[in-house]
N, C-alpha and C positions, 0 to 999 in steps of 0.2 A: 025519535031523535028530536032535542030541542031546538028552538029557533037559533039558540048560538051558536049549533053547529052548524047549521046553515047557511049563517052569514059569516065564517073564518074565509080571512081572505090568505091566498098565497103567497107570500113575496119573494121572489126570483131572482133579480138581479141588486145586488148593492149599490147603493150610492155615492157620495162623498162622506167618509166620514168626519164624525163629530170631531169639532177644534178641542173642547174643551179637554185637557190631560190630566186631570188631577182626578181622574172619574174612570172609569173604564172606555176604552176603547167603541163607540157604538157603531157599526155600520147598519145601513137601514136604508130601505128606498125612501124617497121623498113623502111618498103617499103613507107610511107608518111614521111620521115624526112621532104622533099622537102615542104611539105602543111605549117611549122609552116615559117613564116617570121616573121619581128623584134616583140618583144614581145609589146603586147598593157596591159597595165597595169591597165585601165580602163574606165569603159564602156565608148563605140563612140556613140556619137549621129545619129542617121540613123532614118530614119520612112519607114513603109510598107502598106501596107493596110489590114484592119484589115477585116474579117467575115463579114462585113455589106459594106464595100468596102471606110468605112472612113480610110481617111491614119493616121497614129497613131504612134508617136513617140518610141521607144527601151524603153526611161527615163519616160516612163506612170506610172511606179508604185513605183513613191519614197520611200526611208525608206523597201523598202522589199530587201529583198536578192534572185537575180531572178537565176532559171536554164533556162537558155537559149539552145533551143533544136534545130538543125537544121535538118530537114529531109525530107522524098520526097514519094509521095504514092506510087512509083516503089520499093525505096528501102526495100529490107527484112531485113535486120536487124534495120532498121526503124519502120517497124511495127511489130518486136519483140520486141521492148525497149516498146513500146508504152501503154500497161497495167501496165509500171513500173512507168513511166511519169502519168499515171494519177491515182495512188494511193500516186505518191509523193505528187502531189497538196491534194491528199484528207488529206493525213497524217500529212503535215509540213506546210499548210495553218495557220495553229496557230501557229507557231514558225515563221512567217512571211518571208517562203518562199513564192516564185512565180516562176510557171512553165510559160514560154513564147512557146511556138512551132513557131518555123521559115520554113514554106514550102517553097523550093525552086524546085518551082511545075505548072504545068497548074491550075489555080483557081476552075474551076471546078470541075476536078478531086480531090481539095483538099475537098472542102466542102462536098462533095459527100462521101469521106473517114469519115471526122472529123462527120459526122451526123451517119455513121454507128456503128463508136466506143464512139459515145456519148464523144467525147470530151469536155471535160467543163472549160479546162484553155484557154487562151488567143492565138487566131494564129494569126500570121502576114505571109500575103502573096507574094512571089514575085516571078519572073520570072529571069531574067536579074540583077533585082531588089536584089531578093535575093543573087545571087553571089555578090554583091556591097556589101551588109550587114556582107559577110563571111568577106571579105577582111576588111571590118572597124576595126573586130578583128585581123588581122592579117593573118588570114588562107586563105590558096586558096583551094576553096572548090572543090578539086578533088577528095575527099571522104566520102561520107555521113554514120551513122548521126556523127554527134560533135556535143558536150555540154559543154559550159560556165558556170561557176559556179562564183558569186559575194556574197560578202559581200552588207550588207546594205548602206553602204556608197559608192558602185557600184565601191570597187575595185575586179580586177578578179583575182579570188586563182588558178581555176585550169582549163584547158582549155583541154580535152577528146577529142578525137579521136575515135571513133569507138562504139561499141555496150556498153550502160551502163549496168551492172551488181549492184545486191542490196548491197552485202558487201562493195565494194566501194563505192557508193553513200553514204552508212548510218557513215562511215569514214569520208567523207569529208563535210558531212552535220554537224557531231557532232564538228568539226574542225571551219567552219563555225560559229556557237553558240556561240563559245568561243569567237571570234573574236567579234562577234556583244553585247557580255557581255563583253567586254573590258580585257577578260581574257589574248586573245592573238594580238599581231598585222599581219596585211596584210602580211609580210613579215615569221613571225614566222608561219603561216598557211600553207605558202607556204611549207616551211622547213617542219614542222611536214607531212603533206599530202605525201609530196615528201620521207620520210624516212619509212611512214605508210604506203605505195604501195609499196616500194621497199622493204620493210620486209617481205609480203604477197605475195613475188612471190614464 
């Protein structure tokens, strides 16, 4: 095990999020400001290997609106979020989201997990790999889990830091909706998210 794994710190609880709106949404504790670099506004093309060990593009599942989950069978607050993660795919499957799990992990130790908890949305596996994939979004993954949230047209609304919680998720999912019903744009999602976390502190 390298020294980087090592030193991955946990982030747990969110902070205030980031003012800026023209960027994705960032929640983050204090102590990760350092993890967001310049904003990626949307989704980066990367591939990992997927459960059957085919490598498999980020952009697999056009037209959905993907949660993208980063996290590690070590981490604990990783496999706290994880019952939450797999009732969102059972929930919002029909509203055309998509749950992605990003392990940035030993592979066997991930399958080994993913068979335990009966995971049934989509993992992409990496090692090395997986750090490359953090960074495509922007983040240096010194802290697990983060979660990506896109619009169906794969722009990113809001970019989480640390343990997902349901009130916030059911926020930024209904936020999402609107966006992908042409109610709201990328940019007004951002704003509404950002003033709807910052209200609920």
């Amino acid at each position: 095990m390298t020294a980087g794994w090592l030193t991955m710190q946990w982030l747990i609880k969110p902070d205030k999020p980031a003012t800026q709106v023209s960027a994705p949404v960032a929640l983050s504790s204090a102590s990760s400001a350092s993890s967001l670099k310049e904003p990626v506004l949307t989704l980066p093309e990367f591939s990992l290997k997927d459960r059957n060990g085919t490598l498999t593009s980020i952009r697999s599942w056009p037209g959905k609106s993907l949660i993208i989950n980063f996290w590690a069978t070590w981490c604990e607050p990783c496999r706290r979020e994880m019952p939450l993660l797999l009732k969102l795919q059972k929930d919002h499957a029909a509203d055309g989201f998509q749950v992605v799990g990003i392990a940035i992990d030993f592979r066997d130790a991930v399958l080994k997990y993913a068979d335990s908890m009966h995971i049934s949305y989509p993992l992409l596996i990496g090692e090395q790999d997986g750090f490359a994939a953090a960074d495509a979004f922007g983040i240096d993954a010194s802290g697990l889990p983060f979660t990506v949230f896109t619009d169906q047209q794969g722009d990113i609304i809001v970019t989480h830091l640390g343990e997902l919680h349901p009130e916030q998720v059911a926020m930024v999912l209904d936020t999402i909706k609107q966006v992908n019903s042409g109610q709201l744009t990328a940019n007004a999602a951002r704003t509404r998210v950002n003033l709807g976390l910052s209200s609920s502190k």
